[in-house]
C-alpha positions as CSV (number, residue, x, y, z in Angstrom):
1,X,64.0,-153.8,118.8
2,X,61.1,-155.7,116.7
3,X,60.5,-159.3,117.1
4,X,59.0,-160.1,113.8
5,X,56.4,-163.2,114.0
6,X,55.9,-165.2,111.2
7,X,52.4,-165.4,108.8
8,X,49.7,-168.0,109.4
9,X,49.4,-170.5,106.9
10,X,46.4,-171.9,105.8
11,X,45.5,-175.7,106.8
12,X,45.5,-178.1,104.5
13,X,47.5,-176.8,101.1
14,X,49.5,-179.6,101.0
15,X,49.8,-183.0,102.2
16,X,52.1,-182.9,104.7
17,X,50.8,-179.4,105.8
18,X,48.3,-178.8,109.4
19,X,45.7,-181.0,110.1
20,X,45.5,-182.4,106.4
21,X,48.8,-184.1,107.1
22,X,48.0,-185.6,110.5
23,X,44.9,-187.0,109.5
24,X,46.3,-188.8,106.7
25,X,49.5,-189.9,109.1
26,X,51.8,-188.1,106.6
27,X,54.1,-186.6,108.8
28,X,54.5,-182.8,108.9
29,X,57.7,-180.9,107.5
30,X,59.9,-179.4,110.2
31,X,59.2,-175.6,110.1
32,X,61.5,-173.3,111.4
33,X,59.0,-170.6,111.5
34,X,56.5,-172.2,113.9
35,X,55.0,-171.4,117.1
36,X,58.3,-172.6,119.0
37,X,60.8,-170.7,117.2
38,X,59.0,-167.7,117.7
39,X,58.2,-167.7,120.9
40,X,62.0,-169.0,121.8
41,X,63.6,-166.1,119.4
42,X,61.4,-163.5,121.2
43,X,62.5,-164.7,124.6
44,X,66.1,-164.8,123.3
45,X,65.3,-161.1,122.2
46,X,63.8,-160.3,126.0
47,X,67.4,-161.7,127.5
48,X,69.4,-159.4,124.7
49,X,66.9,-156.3,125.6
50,X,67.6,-157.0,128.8
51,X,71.7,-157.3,129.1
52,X,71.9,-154.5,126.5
53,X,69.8,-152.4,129.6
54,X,71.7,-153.4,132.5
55,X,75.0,-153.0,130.9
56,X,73.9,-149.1,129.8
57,X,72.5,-148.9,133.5
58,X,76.2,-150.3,134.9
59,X,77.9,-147.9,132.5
60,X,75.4,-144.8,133.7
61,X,76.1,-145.3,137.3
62,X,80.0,-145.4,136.2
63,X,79.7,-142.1,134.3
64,X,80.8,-143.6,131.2
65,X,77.5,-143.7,129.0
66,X,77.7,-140.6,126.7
67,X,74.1,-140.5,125.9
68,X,71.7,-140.9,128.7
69,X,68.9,-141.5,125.5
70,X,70.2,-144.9,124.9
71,X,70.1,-146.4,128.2
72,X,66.4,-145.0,128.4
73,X,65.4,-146.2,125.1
74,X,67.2,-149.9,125.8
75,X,65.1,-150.2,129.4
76,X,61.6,-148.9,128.0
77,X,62.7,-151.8,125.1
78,X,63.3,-154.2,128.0
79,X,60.5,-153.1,129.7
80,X,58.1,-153.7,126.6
81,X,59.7,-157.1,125.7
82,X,59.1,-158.2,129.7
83,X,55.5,-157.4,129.4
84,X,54.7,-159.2,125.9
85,X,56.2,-162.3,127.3
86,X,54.6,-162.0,130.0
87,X,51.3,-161.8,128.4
88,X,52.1,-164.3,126.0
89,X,52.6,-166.4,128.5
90,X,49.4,-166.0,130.4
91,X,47.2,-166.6,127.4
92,X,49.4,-169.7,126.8
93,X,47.9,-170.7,130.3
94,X,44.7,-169.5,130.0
95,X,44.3,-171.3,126.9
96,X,45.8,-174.5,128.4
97,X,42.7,-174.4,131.3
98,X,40.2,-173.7,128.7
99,X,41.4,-176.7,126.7
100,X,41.4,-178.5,129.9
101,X,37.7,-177.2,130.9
102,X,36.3,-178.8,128.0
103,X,33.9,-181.9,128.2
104,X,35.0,-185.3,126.5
């Protein structure tokens, strides 16, 4: 499973676009592709990894999984998807407290 993330975009190409828009008090275009779509598809990604492991693991204690390859490949996907949210979500923090560290 892939969890694709969208392209940057440069700030200010138009006028209702990143910081050139809220200078001007423009407001910005709702963008499906932002930060917060992203991050809510990839978590929506980690709970379908997730179900699509347990329900190969339920289904491998039964003795009805076939292939013993797929419920491997499904929990090391899991697995992966775990830890990049997990990271993601302690730079998210760390970021937050270096924002927070900085003088007025």
């Amino acid at each position: 499973m892939t969890f694709p993330l969208g392209g940057i975009m440069p700030v200010g190409v138009g006028a209702t676009s990143g910081v050139a828009g809220a200078l001007t008090g423009v407001p910005q275009a709702q963008n499906s592709d932002g930060f917060a779509a992203v991050l809510a598809s990839s978590i929506d990604g980690l709970q379908g990894a997730q179900k699509t492991a347990d329900t190969l693991a339920t289904q491998a204690a039964t003795g009805d999984l076939k292939d013993v390859h797929d419920y491997m490949i499904a929990s090391n996907e899991a697995a992966l998807a775990t830890e990049m949210v997990v990271t993601i979500k302690n730079k998210a923090v760390e970021a937050f407290n270096e924002i927070m560290r900085m003088p007025v």
